[in-house]
N, C-alpha and C positions, 0 to 999 in steps of 0.2 A: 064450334062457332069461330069463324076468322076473329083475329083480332081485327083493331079499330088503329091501323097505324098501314095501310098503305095510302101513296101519295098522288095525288092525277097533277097533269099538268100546270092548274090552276091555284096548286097549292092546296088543295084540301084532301082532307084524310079522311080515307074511306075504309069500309070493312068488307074485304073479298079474298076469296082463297087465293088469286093469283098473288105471290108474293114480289115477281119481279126480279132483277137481276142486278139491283146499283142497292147498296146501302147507305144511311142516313141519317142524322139527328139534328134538332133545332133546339135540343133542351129537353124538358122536362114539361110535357102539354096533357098527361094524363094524372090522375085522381089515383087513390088505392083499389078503385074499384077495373081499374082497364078505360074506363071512360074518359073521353078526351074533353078537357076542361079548359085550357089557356092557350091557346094555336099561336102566341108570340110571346115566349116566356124571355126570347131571346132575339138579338139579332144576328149572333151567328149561325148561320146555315150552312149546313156543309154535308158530300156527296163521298159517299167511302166504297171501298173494297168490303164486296161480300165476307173476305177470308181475308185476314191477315195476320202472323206472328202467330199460329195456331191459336188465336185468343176465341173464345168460348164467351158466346154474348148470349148467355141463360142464366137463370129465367128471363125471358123476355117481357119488358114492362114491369118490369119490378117497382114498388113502391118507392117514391122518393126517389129514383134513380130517373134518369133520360129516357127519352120514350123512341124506340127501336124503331127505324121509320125505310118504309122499303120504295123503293122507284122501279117501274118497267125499263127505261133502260137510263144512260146518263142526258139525253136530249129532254125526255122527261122532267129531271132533275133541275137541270138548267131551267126549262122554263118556267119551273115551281119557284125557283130563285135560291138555289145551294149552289154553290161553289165550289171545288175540288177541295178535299183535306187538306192541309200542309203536314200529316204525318204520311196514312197509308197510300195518300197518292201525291209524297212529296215534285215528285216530277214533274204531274199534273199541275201541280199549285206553284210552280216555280213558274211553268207559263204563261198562266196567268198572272202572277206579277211582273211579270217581263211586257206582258203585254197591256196589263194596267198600266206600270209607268210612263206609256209614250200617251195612252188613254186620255189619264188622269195626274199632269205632272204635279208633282209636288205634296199626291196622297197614297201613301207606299203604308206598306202594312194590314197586317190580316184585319185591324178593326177597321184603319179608314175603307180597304174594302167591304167588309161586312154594313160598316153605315152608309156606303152608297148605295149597296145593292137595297138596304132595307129600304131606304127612298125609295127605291125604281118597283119597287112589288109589291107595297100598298103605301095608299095615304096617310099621313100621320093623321089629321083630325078623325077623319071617316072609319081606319082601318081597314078600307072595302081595297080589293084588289085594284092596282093599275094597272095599265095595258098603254101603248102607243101607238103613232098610226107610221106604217112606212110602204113606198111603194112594192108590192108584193114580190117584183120581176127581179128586185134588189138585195131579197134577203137570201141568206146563204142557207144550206143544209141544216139541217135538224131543226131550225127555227120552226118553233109553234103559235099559229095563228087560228085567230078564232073563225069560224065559217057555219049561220046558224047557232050561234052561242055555244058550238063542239069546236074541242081540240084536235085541231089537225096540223098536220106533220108536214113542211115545206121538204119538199126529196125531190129534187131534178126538174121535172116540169109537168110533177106533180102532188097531189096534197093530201094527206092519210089520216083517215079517222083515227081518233087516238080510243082506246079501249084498254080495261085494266088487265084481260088478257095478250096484248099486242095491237097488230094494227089492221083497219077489214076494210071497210070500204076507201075507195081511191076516187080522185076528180083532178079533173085539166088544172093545171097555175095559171089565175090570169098572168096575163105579161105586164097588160096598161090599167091596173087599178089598185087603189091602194086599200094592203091589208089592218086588220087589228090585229095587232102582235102580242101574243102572252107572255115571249120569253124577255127578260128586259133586257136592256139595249145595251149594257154592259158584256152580258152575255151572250148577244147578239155579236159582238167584234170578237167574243174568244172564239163561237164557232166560228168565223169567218178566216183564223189564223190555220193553215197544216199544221196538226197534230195528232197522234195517234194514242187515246187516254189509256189509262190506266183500269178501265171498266168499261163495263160495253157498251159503244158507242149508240147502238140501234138494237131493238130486239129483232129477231130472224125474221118476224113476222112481215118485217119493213122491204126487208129483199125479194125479189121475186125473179 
């Protein structure tokens, strides 16, 4: 039986065989039983290398420990609202604060980034997921917009159903209408910088 620790665009954690290819944690959101209990234990979210340092991350979901959270690819990630490591994807995470600080002067560091993003990806009162609106023809690559309440994939000048195995059906990018945007807007200016991460950018499915 899958575990209950893979993650969709939207931020939520689902149970499916496809594992994915970006690794993840937000804390500790499951029970001793495998069952997911607290989905904001934390607000640091953050987007890791499958392999690193030959480190061995078994048992998976261990009691009391972080709960092992897997992404389809790093666009994924992004619009779930994690943010590159600052260990196994130091490089990653150095761009982003380079490029946070022109962003957001005056709020540098991995917590003020972690509390802005937590802003940007739900409501404090509500806890319900946020979203913004931006014209569609504007947003860069990997951004993920909502179309029919599904996650789809902003790619060139066109838009990809998001799926836990990769990515299937395709549709035109309006040019002149404005989208609802899932990835937040924070996230939104990292993709929009050249860089080439430290994990995979898109899964294969996205290429054609």
């Amino acid at each position: 039986m899958p575990r209950h620790n893979r993650v969709t665009p939207l931020g939520e954690v689902i149970a499916t065989p496809e594992r994915g290819l970006v690794y993840a944690n937000r804390g500790c959101i499951h029970d001793e039983t495998g069952a997911v209990r607290n989905r904001y234990p934390t607000k640091r979210w953050i987007a890791c290398r499958l392999r690193f340092n030959d480190r061995r991350r078994v048992p998976l979901m261990a009691p009391g420990k972080f709960t092992e959270l897997f992404f389809l690819d790093e666009a994924t990630a992004l619009a779930a609202g994690h943010r590159p490591c600052g260990e196994c994807r130091h490089e990653d995470y150095e761009h982003l604060t380079t490029m946070w600080a022109e962003l957001h002067p005056g709020r540098s560091g991995a917590d003020a980034i972690d509390e802005q993003l937590d802003a940007e990806r739900r409501d404090p009162p509500t806890r319900r997921r946020r979203f913004h609106e931006a014209p569609t023809g504007d947003l860069p690559d990997a951004t993920f917009v909502l179309v029919e309440n599904h996650p789809h994939l902003v790619l060139g000048k066109q838009l990809l159903r998001w799926s836990p195995a990769g990515y299937t059906s395709r549709i035109n990018r309006p040019a002149a209408t404005t989208a609802t945007v899932i990835t937040p807007p924070s996230l939104v200016a990292l993709l929009a910088t050249d860089r080439t991460p430290l994990v995979p950018f898109l899964h294969p499915s996205a290429i054609v």
